[in-house]
C-alpha positions in Angstrom: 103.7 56.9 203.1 106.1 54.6 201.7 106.9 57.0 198.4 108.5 59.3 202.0 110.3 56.6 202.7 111.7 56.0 199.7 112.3 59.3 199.2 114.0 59.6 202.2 116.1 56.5 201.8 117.1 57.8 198.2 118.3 61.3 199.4 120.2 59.4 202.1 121.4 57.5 199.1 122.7 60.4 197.4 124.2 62.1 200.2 126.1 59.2 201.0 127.4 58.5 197.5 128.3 62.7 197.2 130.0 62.7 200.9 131.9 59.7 199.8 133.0 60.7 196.4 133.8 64.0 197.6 136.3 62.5 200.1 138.0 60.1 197.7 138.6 62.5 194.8 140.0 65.4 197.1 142.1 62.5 198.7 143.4 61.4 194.6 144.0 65.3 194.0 145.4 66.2 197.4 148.0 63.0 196.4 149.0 65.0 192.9 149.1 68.2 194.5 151.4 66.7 197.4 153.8 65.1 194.5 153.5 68.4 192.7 154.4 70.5 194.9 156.7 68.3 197.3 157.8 66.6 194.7 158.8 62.6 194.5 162.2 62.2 195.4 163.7 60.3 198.4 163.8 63.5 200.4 160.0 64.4 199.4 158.5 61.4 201.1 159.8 62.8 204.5 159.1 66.5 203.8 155.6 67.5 206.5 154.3 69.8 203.4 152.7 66.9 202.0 150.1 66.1 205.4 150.1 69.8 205.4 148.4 69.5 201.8 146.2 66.6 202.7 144.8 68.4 206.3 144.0 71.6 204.0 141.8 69.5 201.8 140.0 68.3 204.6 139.5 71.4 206.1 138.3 72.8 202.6 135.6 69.9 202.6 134.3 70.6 205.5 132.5 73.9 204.7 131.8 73.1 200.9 129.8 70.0 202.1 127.5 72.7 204.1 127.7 74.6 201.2 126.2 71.8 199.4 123.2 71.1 201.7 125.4 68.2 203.4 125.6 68.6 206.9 127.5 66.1 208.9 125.9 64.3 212.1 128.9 64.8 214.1 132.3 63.4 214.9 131.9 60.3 212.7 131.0 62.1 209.7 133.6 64.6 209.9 136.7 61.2 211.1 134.9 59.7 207.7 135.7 62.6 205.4 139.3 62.8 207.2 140.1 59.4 207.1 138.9 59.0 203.2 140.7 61.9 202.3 144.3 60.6 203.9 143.4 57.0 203.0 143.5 58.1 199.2 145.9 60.6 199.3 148.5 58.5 200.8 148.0 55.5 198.6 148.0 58.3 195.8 151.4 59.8 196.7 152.9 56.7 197.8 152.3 55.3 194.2 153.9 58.2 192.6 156.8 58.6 195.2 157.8 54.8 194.8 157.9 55.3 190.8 159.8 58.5 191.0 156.9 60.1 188.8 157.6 63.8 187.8 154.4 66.1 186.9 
């Protein structure tokens, strides 16, 4: 009985860590692909293509985290996953617009 439970509470471990990680690093890439494509001029930082790239990524998550055995419990799973993603990816492009960096 308590190897289940610590079973459980290490694949509960795991998914929390991949969910997580998943979030963050599509939030970092979303951020390059926003000053990539966008760009990181003054104009870029109010062009709408750049959320437009961020709310794609999220979307794309979504499914691959089924695809990976992850289902989410819900609304607070799924505003997690959104709010990681745009939390990164807007402290990722805001670094690279305020330095003017050009990839």
């Amino acid at each position: 009985m308590a190897t289940e439970k610590a079973s459980e509470r290490r694949a509960a471990h795991i998914r929390s860590i991949t969910v997580t990680s998943l979030a963050s690093i599509s939030g970092i890439v979303a951020g390059f692909a926003s000053a990539l494509i966008v760009g990181t001029s003054n104009a870029a930082a109010t062009d709408q293509m750049g959320l437009t790239i961020m709310l794609a990524f999220v979307i794309v998550q979504l499914p691959l985290l089924y695809l990976m055995g992850y289902e989410l419990d819900g609304i607070k799973d799924t505003l997690f996953v959104a709010f990681m993603t745009f939390s990164l990816w807007f402290i990722t492009w805001g670094i690279l617009l305020i330095n003017h960096v050009e990839l």
